[in-house]
BATOR-432279 format. One record per residue (C-alpha): z, x, y; residue in three letters. Coordinates in nm, 4 decimals, decimal comma. Example, Ala and Ser with C-alpha at 12.3 -4.5 7.8 and 13.67 -1.06 7.14 Angstrom:
tiza z: 0,7800	x: 1,2300	y: -0,4500	r: ALA .
tiza z: 0,7140	x: 1,3670	y: -0,1060	r: SER .
END
This chain:
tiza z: 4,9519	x: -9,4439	y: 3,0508	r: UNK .
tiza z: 4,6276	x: -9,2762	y: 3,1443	r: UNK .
tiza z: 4,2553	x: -9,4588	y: 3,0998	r: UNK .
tiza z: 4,1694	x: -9,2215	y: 2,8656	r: UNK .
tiza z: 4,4642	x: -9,2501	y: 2,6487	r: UNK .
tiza z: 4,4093	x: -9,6606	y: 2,6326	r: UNK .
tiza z: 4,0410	x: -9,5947	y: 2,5436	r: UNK .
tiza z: 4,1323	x: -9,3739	y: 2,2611	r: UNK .
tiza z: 4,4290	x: -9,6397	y: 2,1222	r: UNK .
tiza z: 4,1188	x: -9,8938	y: 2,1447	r: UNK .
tiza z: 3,8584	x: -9,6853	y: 1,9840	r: UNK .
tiza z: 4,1627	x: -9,5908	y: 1,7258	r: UNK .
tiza z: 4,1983	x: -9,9423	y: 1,6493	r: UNK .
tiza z: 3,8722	x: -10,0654	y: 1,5883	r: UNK .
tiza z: 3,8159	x: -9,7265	y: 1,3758	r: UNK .
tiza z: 4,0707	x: -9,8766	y: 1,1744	r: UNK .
tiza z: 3,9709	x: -10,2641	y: 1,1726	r: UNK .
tiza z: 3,6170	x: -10,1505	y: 1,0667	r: UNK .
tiza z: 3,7258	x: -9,9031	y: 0,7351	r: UNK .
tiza z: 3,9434	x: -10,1906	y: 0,6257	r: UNK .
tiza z: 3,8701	x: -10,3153	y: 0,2972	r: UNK .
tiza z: 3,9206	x: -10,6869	y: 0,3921	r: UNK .
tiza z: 3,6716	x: -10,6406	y: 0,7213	r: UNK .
tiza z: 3,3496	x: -10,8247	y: 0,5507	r: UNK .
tiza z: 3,5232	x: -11,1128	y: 0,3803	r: UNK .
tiza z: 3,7874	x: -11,1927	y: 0,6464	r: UNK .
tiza z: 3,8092	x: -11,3427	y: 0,9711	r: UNK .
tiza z: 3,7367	x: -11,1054	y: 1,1670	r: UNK .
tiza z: 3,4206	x: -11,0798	y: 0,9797	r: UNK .
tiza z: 3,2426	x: -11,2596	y: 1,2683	r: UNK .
tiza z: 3,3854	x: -11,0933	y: 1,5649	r: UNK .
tiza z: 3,2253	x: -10,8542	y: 1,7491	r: UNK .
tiza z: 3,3778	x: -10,5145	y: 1,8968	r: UNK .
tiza z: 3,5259	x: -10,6742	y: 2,2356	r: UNK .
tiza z: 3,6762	x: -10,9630	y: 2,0456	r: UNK .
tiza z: 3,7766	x: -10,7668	y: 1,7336	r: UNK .
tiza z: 3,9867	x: -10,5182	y: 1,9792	r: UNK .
tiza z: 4,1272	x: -10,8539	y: 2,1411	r: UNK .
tiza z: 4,2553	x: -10,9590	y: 1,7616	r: UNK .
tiza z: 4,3606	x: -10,6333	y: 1,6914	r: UNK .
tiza z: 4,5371	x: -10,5572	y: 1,9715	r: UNK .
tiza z: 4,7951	x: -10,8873	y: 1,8855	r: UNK .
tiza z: 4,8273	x: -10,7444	y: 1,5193	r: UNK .
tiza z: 5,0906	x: -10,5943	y: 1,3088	r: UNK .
tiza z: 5,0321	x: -10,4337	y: 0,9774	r: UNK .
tiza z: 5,2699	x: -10,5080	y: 0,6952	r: UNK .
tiza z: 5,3230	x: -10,3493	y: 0,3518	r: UNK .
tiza z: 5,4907	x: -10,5486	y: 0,1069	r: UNK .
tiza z: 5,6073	x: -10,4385	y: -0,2694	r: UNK .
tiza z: 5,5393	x: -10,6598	y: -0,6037	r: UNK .
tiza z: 5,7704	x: -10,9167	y: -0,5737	r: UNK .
tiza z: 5,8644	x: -10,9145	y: -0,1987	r: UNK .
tiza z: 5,8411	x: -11,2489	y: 0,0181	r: UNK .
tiza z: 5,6053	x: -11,2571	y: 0,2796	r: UNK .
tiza z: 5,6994	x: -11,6229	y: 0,3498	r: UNK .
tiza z: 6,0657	x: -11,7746	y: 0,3090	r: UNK .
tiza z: 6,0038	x: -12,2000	y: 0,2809	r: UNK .
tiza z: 6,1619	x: -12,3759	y: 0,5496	r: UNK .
tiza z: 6,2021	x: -12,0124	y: 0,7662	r: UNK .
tiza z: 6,0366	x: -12,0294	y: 1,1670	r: UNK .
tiza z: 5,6516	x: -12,0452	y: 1,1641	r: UNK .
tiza z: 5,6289	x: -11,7741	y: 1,3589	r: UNK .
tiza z: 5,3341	x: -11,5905	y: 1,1984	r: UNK .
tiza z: 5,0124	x: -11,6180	y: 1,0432	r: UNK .
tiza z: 4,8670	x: -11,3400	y: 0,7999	r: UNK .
tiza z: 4,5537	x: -11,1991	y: 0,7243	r: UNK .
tiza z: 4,5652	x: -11,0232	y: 0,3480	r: UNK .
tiza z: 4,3968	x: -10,7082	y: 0,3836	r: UNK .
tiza z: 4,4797	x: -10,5984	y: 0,0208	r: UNK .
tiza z: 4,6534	x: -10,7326	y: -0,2830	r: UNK .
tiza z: 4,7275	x: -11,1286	y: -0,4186	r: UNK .
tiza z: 4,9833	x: -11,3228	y: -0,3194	r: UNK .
tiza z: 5,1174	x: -11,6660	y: -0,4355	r: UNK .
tiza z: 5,1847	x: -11,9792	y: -0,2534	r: UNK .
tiza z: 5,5007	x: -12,2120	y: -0,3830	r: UNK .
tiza z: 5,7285	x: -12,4650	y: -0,3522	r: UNK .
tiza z: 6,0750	x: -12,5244	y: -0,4639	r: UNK .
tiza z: 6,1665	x: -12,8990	y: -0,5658	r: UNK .
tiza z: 6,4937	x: -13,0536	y: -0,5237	r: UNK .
tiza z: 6,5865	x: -13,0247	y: -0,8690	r: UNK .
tiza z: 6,5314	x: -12,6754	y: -0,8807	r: UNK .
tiza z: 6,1240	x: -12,6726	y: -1,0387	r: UNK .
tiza z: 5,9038	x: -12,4840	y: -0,9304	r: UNK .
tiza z: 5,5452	x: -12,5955	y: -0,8306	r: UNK .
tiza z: 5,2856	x: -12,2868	y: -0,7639	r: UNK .
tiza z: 5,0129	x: -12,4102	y: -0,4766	r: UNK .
tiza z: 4,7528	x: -12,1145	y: -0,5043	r: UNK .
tiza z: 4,6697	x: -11,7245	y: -0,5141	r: UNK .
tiza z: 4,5433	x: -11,5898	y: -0,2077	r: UNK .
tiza z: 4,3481	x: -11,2362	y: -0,1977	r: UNK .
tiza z: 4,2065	x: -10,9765	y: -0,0125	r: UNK .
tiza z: 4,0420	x: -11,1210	y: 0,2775	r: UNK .
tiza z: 4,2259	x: -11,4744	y: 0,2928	r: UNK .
tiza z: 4,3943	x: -11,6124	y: 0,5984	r: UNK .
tiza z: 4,7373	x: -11,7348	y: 0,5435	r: UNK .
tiza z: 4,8980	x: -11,9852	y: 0,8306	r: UNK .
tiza z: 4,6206	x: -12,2494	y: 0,7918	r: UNK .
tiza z: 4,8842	x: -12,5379	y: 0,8139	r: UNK .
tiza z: 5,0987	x: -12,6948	y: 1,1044	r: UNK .
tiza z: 5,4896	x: -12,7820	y: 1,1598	r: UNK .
tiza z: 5,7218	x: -12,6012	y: 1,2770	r: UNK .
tiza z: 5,8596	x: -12,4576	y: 1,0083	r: UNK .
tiza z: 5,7092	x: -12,3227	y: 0,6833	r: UNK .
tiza z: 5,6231	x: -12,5802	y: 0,4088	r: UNK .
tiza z: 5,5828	x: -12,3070	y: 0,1331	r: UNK .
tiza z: 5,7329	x: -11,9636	y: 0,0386	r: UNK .
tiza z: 5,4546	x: -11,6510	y: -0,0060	r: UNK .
tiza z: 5,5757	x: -11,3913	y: -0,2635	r: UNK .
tiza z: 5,3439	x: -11,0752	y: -0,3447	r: UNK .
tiza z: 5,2071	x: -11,0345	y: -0,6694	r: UNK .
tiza z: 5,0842	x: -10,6774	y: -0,6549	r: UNK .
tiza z: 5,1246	x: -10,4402	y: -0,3551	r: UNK .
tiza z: 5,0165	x: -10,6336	y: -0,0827	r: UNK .
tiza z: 4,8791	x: -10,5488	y: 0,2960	r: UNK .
tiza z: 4,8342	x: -10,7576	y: 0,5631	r: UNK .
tiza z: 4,7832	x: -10,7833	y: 0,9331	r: UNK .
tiza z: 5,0326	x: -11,0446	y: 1,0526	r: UNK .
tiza z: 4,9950	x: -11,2177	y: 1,4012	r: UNK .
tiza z: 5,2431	x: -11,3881	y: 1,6129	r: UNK .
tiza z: 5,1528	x: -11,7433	y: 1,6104	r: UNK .
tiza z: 5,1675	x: -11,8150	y: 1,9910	r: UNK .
tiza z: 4,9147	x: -11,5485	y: 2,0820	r: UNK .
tiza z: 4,6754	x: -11,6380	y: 1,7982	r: UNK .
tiza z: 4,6652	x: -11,9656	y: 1,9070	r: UNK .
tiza z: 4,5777	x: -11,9095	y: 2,2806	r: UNK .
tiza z: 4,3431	x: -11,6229	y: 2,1167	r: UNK .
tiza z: 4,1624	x: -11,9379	y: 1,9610	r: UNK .
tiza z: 4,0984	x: -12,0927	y: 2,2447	r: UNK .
tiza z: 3,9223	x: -11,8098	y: 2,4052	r: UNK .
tiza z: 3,7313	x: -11,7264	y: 2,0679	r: UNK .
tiza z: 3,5098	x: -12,0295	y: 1,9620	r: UNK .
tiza z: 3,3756	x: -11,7497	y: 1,6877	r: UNK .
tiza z: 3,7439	x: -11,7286	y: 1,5326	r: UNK .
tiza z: 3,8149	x: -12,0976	y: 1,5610	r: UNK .
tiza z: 3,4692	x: -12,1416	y: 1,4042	r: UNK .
tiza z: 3,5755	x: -11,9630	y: 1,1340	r: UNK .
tiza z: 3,8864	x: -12,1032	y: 1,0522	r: UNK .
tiza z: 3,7888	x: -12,4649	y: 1,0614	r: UNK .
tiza z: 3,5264	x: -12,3588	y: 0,7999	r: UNK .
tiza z: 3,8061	x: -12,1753	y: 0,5535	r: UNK .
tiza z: 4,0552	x: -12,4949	y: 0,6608	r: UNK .
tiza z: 3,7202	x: -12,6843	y: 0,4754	r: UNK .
tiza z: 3,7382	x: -12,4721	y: 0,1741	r: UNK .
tiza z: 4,0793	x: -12,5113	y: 0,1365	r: UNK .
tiza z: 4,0704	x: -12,8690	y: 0,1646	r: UNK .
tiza z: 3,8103	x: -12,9145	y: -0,1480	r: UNK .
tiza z: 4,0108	x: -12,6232	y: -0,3402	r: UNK .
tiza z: 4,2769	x: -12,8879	y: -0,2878	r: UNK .
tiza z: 4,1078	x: -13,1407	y: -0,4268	r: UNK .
tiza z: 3,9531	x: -12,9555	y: -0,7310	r: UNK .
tiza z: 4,3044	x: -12,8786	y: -0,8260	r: UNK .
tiza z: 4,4227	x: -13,2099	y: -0,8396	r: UNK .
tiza z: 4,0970	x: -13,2684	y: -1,0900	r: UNK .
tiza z: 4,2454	x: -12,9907	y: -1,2721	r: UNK .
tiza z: 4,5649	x: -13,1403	y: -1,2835	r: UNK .
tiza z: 4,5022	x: -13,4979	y: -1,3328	r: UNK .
tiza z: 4,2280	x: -13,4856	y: -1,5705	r: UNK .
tiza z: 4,1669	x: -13,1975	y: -1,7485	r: UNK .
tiza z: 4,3403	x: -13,0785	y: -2,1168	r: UNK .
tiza z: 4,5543	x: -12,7442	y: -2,1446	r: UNK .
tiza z: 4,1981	x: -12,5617	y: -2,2854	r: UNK .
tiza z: 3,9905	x: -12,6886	y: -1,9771	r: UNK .
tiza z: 4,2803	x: -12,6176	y: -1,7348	r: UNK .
tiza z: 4,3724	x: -12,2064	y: -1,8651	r: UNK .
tiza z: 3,9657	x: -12,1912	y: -1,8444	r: UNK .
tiza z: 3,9079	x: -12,2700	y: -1,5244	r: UNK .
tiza z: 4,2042	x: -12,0679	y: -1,4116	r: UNK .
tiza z: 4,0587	x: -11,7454	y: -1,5865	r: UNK .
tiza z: 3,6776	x: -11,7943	y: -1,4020	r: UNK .
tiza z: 3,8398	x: -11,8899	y: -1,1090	r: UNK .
tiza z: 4,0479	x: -11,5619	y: -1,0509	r: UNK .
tiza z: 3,7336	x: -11,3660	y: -1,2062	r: UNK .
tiza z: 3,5346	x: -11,5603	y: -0,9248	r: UNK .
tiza z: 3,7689	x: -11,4843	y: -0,6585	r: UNK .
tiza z: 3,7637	x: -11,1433	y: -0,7589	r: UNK .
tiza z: 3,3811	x: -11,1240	y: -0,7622	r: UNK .
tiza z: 3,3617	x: -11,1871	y: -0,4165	r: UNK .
tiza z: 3,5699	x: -10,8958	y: -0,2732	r: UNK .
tiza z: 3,4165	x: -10,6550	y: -0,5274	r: UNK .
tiza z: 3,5254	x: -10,7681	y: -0,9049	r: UNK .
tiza z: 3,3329	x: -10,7721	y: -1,1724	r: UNK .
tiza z: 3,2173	x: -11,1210	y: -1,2729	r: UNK .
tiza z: 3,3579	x: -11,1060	y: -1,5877	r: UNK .
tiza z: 3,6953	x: -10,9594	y: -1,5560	r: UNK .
tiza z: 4,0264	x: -11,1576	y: -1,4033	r: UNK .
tiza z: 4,3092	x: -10,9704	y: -1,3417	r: UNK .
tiza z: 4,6644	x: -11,1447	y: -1,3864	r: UNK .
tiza z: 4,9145	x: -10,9926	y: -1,1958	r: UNK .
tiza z: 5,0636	x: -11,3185	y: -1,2553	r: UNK .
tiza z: 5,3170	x: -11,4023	y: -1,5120	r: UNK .
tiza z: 5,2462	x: -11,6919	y: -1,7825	r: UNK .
tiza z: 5,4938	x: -11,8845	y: -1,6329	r: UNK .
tiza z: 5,3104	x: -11,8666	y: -1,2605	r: UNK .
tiza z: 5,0195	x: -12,0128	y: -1,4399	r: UNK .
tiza z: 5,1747	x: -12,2599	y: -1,6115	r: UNK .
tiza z: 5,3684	x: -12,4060	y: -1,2617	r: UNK .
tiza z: 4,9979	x: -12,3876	y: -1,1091	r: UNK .
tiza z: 4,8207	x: -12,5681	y: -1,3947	r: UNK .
tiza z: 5,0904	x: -12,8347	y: -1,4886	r: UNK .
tiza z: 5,1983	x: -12,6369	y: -1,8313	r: UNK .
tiza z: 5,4600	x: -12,5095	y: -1,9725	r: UNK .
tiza z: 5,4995	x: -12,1082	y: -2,0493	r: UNK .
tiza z: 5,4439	x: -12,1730	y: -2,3918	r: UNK .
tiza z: 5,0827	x: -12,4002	y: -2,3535	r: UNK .
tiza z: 4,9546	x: -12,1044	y: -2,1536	r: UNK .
tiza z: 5,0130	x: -11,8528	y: -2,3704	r: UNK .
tiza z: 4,8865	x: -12,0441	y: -2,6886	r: UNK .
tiza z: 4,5702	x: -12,1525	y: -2,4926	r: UNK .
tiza z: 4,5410	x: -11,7709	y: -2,4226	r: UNK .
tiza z: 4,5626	x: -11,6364	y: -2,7695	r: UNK .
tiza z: 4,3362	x: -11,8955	y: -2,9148	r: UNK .
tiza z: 4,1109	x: -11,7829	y: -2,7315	r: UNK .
tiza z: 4,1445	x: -11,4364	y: -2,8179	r: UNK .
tiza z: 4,1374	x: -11,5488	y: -3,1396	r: UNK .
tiza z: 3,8277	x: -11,6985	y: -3,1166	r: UNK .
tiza z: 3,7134	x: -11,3544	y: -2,9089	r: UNK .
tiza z: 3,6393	x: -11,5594	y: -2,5883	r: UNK .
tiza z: 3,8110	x: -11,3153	y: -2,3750	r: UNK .
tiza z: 3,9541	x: -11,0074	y: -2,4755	r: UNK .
tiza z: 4,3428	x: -10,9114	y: -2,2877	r: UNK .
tiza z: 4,3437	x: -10,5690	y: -2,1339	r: UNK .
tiza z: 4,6571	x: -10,3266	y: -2,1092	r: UNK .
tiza z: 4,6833	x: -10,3823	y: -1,7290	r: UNK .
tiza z: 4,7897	x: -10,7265	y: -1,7538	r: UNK .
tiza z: 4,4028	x: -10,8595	y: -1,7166	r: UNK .
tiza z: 4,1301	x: -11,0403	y: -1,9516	r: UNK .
tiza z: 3,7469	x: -10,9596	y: -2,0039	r: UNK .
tiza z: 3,5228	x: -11,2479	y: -2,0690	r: UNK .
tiza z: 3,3501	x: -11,1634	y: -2,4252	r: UNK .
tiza z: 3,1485	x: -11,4950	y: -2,4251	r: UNK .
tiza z: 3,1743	x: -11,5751	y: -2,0208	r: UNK .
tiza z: 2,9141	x: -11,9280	y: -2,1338	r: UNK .
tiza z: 3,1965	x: -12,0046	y: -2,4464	r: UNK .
tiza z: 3,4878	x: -12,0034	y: -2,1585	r: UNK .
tiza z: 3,2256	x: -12,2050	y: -1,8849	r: UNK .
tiza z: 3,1977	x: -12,5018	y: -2,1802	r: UNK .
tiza z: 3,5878	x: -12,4552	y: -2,2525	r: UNK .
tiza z: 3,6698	x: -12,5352	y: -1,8674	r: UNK .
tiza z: 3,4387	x: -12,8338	y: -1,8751	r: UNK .
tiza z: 3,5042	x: -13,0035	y: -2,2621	r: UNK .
tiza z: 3,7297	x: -12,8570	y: -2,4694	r: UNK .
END
């Protein structure tokens, strides 16, 4: 292949890397052009439909993911056949975080989903040569560690009211920093994900929901998501219900 033609399949791809949506809040946020085309060039894009699995639990960790659009939920399957929902990841999250050697979790899309996936062994030796990216990574790991431990407040301390709450401004939050407004969450989610993330059954959730419709805290949109009426009434909620 001629010089020219590589140049133009590297100018190509960082064309691409830089009108992606994900390019300020992901990890390749702090990677400059000769780094970003290293990143890129180890990168495979993947489209995935509502409902599709990104991540099989106990398959080959083979891959890590960077979400470049869409939500996607993080599970795990109990012996006995439950069901217990880890998280929501979204535009601009890094997926592959954890170690083993096979995956501890399954990854299902929520909405459509893209994402750049990257074969593990050449994004680890790609860390090595990129203290920028490692950098980086160790900070998210950080984040998710004390998301980790926020949600085992949630679970361990918190009442149904204080536990739908916080799930509501934390989506909205989420959403906020890739471009949401502040007081909208969408929910691509069913009532049943939310229950298997906050500890509740189907039914809590949904009766914590219309109450506070009721009370017109939030308002539920056609789409699936909610508007925060009284964003200040649902802040108290999460804290003392």
């Amino acid at each position: 292949m001629h010089v020219a033609t590589l140049e133009r399949e590297a100018v190509s791809c960082l064309e691409m890397c830089n009108q992606c949506g994900a390019r300020t809040t992901s990890i390749c946020s702090v990677l400059p052009h000769p780094e970003l085309r290293q990143l890129a060039d180890c990168a495979t894009v993947k489209t995935y439909a509502p409902g599709d699995l990104l991540i099989r639990e106990g398959d080959t960790f083979d891959h890590v993911f960077n979400i470049t659009e869409g939500m996607v939920m993080l599970f795990k399957l109990l012996g006995d056949g439950r069901r217990q929902v880890l998280g929501f990841l979204f535009k601009g999250d890094f997926l592959g975080l954890t170690g083993g050697v096979d995956y501890q979790f399954g990854v299902q899309a929520l909405t459509s989903v893209q994402s750049c996936r990257f074969p593990r062994v050449p994004f680890r030796r790609l860390l090595l040569e990129t203290p920028r990216l490692e950098e980086e990574l160790l900070s998210r790991a950080s984040d998710e560690l004390m998301s980790a431990r926020e949600h085992l407040t949630l679970l361990g301390r918190k009442t149904a009211v204080e536990r739908v709450s916080s799930f509501l401004l934390y989506i909205a939050d989420r959403e906020a920093k890739v471009g949401g407004a502040p007081d909208l969450a969408f929910l691509p989610m069913t009532r049943a994900d939310m229950g298997d993330f906050l500890g509740l059954t189907t039914e809590t959730v949904s009766r914590v929901i219309s109450s506070l419709k009721r009370q017109q805290v939030i308002q539920l949109l056609e789409h699936g998501g909610v508007r925060f009426l009284r964003r200040a009434d649902l802040e108290t909620s999460a804290e003392a219900a």
